[in-house]
One Martini backbone bead per residue (centre of mass of N, CA, C, O) as a GRO file, in nm:
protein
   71
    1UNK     BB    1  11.075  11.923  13.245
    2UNK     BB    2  10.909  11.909  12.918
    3UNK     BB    3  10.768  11.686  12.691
    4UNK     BB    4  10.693  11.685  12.357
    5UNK     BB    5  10.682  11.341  12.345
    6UNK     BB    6  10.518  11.037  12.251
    7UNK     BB    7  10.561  10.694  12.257
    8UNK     BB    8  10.473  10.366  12.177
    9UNK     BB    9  10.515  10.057  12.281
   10UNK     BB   10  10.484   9.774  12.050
   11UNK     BB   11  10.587   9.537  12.265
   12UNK     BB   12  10.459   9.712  12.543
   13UNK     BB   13  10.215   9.792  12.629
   14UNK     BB   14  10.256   9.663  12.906
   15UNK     BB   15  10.379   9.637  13.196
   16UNK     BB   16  10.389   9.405  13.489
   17UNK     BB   17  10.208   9.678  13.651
   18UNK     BB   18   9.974   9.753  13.417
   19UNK     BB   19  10.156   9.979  13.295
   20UNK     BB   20  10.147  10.229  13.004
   21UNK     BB   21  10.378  10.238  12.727
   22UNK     BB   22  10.597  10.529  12.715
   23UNK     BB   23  10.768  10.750  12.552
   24UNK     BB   24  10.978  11.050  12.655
   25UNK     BB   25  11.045  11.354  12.530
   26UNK     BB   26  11.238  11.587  12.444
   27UNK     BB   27  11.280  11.872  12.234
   28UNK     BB   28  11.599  11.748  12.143
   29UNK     BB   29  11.539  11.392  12.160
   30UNK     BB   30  11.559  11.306  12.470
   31UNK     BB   31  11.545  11.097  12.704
   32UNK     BB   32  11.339  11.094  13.006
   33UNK     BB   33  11.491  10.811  13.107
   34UNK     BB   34  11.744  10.888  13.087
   35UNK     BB   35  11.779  11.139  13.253
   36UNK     BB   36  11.662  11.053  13.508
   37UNK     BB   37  11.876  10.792  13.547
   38UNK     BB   38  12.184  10.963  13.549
   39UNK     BB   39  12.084  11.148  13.794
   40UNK     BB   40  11.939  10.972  14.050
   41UNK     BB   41  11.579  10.972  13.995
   42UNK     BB   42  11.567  10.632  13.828
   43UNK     BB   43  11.557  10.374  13.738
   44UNK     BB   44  11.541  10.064  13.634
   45UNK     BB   45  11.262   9.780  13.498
   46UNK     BB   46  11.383   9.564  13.267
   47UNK     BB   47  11.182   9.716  13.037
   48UNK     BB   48  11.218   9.784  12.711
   49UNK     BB   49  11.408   9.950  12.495
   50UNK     BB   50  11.603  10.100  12.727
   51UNK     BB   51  11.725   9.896  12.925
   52UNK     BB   52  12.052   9.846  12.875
   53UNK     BB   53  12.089  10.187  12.907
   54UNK     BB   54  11.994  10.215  13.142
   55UNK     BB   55  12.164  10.002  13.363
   56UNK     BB   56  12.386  10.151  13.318
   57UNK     BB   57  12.313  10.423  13.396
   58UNK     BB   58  12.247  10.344  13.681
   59UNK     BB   59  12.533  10.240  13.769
   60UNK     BB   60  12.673  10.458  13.743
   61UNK     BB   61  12.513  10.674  13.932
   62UNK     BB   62  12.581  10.440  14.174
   63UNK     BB   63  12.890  10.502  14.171
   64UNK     BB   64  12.890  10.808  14.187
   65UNK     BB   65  12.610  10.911  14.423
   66UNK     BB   66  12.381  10.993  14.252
   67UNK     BB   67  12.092  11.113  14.413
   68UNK     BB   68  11.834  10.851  14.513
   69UNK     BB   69  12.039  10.559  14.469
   70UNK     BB   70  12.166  10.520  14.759
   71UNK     BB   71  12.265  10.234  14.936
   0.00000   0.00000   0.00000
């Protein structure tokens, strides 16, 4: 999986962890963390724009126990 493209979020330059927050795309235009979140490869930190669709993203995830997030 390959990025093709970045941008910033106007709203949350930086997250609580005070790391530079950026979205990153697939080349088809799909979010790097939808997929890695649907995969059950990555979390969601509930904050940034795409915040409501990880956390229901990810509790799918963990109901089907997809991944690496296996309580």
């Amino acid at each position: 999986m390959v990025a093709s493209s970045f941008e910033e979020d106007p709203e949350l330059t930086y997250n609580s962890d005070h790391m530079r927050m950026y979205y990153a795309f697939l080349p088809g235009g799909e979010s790097v963390a939808t997929r890695m979140v649907s995969a059950g490869m990555a979390s969601a930190s509930g904050e940034g724009q795409e915040t409501e669709q990880l956390q229901a993203l990810e509790g799918e995830a963990r109901a089907a126990n997809i991944g690496c997030l296996n309580d």
